[in-house]
C-alpha positions as CSV (number, residue, x, y, z in Angstrom):
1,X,-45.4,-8.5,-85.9
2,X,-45.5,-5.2,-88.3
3,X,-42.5,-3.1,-88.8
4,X,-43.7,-0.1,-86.2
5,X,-43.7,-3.1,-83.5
6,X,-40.5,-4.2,-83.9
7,X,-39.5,-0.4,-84.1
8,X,-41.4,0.1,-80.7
9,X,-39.8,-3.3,-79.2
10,X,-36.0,-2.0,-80.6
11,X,-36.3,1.6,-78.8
12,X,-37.4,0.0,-75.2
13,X,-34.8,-2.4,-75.7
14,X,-32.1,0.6,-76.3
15,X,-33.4,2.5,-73.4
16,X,-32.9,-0.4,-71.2
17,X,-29.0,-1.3,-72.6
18,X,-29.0,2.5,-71.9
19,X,-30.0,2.4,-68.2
20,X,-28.0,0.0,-67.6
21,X,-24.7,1.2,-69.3
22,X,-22.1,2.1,-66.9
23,X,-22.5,6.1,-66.4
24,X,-26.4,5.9,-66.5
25,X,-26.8,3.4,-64.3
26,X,-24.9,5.5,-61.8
27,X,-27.1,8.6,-62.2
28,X,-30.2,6.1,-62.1
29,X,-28.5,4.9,-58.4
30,X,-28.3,8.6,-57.7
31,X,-31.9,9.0,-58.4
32,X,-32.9,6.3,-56.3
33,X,-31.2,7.6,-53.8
34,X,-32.6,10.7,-53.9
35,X,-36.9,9.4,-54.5
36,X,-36.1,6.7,-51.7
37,X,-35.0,9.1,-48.9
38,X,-38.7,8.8,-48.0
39,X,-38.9,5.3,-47.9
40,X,-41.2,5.1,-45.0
41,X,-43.7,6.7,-47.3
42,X,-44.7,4.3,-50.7
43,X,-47.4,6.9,-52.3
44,X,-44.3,9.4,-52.1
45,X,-41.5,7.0,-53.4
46,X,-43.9,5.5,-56.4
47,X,-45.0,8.9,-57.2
48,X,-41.1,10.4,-57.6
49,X,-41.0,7.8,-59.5
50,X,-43.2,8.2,-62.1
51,X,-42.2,11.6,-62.2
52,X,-38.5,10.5,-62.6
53,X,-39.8,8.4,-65.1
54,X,-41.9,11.3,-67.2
55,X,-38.8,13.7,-67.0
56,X,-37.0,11.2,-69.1
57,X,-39.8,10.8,-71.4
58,X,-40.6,14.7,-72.1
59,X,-36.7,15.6,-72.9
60,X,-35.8,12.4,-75.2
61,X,-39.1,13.5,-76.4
62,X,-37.9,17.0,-77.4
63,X,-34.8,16.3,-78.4
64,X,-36.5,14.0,-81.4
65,X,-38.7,16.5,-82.2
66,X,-35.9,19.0,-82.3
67,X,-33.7,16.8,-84.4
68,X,-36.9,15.0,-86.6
69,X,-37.7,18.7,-87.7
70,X,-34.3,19.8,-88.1
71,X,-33.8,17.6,-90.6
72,X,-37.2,17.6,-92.3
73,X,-36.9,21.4,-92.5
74,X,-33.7,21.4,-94.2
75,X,-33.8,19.8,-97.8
76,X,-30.6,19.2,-98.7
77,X,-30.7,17.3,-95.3
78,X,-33.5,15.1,-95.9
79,X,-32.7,14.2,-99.3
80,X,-29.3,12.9,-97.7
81,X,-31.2,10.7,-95.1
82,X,-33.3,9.7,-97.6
83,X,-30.8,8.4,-100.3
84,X,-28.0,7.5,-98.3
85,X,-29.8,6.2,-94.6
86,X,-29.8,2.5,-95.5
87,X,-25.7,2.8,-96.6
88,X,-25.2,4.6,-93.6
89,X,-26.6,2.1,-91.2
90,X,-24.4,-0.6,-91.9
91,X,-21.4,1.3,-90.7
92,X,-23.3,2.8,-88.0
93,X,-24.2,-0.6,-86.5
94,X,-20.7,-1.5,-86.6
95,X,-18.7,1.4,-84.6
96,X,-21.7,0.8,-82.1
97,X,-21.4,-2.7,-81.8
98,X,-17.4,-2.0,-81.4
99,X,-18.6,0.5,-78.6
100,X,-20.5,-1.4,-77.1
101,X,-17.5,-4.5,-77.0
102,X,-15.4,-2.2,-75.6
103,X,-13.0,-2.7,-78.2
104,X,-12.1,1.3,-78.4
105,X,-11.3,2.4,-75.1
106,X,-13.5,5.9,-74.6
107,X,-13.8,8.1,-71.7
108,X,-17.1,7.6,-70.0
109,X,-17.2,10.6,-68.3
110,X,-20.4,11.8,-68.7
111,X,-21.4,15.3,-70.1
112,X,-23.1,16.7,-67.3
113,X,-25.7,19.4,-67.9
114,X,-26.5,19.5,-64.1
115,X,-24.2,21.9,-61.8
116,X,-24.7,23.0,-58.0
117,X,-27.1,25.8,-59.1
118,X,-29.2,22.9,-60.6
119,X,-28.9,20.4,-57.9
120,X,-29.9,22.8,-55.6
121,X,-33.1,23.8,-57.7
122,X,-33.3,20.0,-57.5
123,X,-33.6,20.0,-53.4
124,X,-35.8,23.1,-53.5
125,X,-38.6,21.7,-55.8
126,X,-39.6,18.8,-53.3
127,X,-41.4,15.9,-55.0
128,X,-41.3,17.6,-58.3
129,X,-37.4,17.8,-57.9
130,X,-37.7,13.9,-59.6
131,X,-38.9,14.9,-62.6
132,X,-36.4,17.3,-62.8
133,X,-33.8,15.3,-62.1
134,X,-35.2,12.7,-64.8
135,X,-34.5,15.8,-67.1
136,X,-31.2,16.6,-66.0
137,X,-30.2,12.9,-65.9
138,X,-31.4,12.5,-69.8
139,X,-28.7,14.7,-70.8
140,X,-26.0,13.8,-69.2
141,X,-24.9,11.8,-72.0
142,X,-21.8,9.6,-72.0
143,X,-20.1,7.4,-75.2
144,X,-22.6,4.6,-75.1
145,X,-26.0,6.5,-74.4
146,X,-25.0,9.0,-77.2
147,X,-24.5,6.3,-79.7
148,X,-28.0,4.7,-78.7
149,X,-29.7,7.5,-78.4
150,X,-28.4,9.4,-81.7
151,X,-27.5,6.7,-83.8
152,X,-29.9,4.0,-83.2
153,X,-33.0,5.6,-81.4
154,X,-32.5,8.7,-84.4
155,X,-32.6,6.1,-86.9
156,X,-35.5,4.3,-86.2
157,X,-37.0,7.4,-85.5
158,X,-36.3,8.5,-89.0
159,X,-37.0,5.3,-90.5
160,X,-41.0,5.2,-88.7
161,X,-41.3,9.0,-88.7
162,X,-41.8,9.3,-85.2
163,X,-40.5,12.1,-83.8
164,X,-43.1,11.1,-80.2
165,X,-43.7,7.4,-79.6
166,X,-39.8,6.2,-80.2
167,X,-38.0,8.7,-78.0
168,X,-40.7,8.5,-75.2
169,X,-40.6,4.7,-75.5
170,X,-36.6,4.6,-75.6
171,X,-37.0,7.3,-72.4
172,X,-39.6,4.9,-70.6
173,X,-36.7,2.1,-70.9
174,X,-34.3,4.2,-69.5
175,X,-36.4,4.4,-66.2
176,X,-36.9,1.1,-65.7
177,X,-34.3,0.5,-63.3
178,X,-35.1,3.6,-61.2
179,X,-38.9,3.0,-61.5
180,X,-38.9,-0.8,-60.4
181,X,-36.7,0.4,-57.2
182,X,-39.3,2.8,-56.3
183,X,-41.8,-0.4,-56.2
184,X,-39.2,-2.3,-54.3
185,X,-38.2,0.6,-52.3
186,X,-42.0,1.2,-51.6
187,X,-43.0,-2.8,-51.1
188,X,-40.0,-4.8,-50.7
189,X,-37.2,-3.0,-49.6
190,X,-34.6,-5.6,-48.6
191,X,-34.9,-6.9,-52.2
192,X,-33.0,-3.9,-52.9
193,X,-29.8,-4.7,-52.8
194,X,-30.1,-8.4,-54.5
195,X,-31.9,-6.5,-57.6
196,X,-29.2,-4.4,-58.4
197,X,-26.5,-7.0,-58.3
198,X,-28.2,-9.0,-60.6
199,X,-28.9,-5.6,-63.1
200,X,-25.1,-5.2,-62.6
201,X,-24.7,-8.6,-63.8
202,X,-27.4,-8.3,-66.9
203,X,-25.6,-5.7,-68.3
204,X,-22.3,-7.0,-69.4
205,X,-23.6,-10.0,-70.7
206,X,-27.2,-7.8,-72.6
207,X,-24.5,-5.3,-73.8
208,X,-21.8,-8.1,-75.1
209,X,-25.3,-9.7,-76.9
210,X,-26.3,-6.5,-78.2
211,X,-23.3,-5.7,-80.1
212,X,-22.5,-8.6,-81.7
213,X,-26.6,-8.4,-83.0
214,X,-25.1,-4.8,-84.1
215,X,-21.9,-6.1,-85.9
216,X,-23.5,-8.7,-87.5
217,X,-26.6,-6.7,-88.6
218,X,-24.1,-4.1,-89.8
219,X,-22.6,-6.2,-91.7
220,X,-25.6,-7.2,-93.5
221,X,-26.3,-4.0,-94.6
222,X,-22.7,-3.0,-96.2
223,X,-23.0,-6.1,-98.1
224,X,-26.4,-5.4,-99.0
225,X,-26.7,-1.7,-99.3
226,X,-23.2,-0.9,-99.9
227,X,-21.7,-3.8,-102.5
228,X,-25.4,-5.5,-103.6
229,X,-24.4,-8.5,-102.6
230,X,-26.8,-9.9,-100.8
């Protein structure tokens, strides 16, 4: 498996820890909610769906872009990243495996870019009112998404230059719970309600896994980058 692959495999798997974090997961339910009010109609559902899906993908999309060229535009920037990246990781992985523990306690409020004037636009926009709420959903960013998305998903991002495949890979994975609900919304309904207990369930113990893959990585790369010792 090359380097690119792994990077690939590492930002789907961040999208899904994403999707599944707490104050994602509730805007994901909100967006099933709001593709499967037309159950009786499968084309409809699938189709929100994938639009749900491609809203995600477009803004993580532009917000790498945005941040890739920020920092390739500014020097002084770059030549930080460059020099210091590996150093920085090590610490990095650490506060977000602690995050991720729950060992801090944060607010998970999430910041909330979306408003009555654009949940109404929402409503008005019909089936395209998914992908717009995939867009306003990817930036309602609480603790845990904000340290995926900007510290790990940024990183790789950095580290591959890929300012297009990671983010839209990382957004893919944070559809995945509202995209396989339009299936079983469309095809299997009563499954409905058995799938998200057991998403509920995945989550504590993918998100306990995660971080202790995060500590211990971090920890690898203070010793290594940081002291030389390894």
């Amino acid at each position: 498996m090359t380097s690119f692959s792994l990077g690939i495999g590492m930002a789907l798997w961040f999208g899904i820890l994403t999707s599944i974090s707490p104050c994602p997961l509730a805007t994901n339910i909100a967006a099933v909610s709001f593709i499967g009010r037309r159950v009786a109609s499968p084309a409809y559902v699938l189709t929100a769906g994938l639009l749900y899906t491609l809203g995600r993908m477009i803004t993580y999309v532009v917000l790498g872009i945005v941040l890739l060229t920020s920092a390739e535009l500014i020097p002084s920037v770059a030549n930080f990243l460059q020099n210091y990246m590996n150093i920085l990781v090590g610490p990095v992985l650490i506060v977000l495996g602690i995050i991720l523990l729950d060992v801090i306690p944060l607010n998970l409020a999430c910041i909330d870019f979306q408003g009555k004037t654009s949940t109404g636009l929402v409503e008005k926009s019909g089936i395209f009112g998914a992908g717009l709420l995939g867009i306003l959903f990817a930036l309602s960013f609480c603790p845990i998404s904000a340290a995926l998305f900007f510290g790990s998903l940024f990183s790789l991002a950095i580290q591959h230059d890929s300012s297009v495949i990671m983010p839209s890979i990382y957004g893919f994975g944070t559809a995945i719970p509202v995209i396989s609900f339009a299936f079983l919304l469309a095809f299997a309904s009563h499954l409905v309600g058995s799938a998200f207990n057991k998403i509920s369930a995945f989550e504590r113990w993918a998100r306990k896994i995660t971080a202790v893959v995060f500590i211990l990585a971090g920890i690898f790369y203070v010793f290594r980058y940081m002291f030389h010792l390894v």
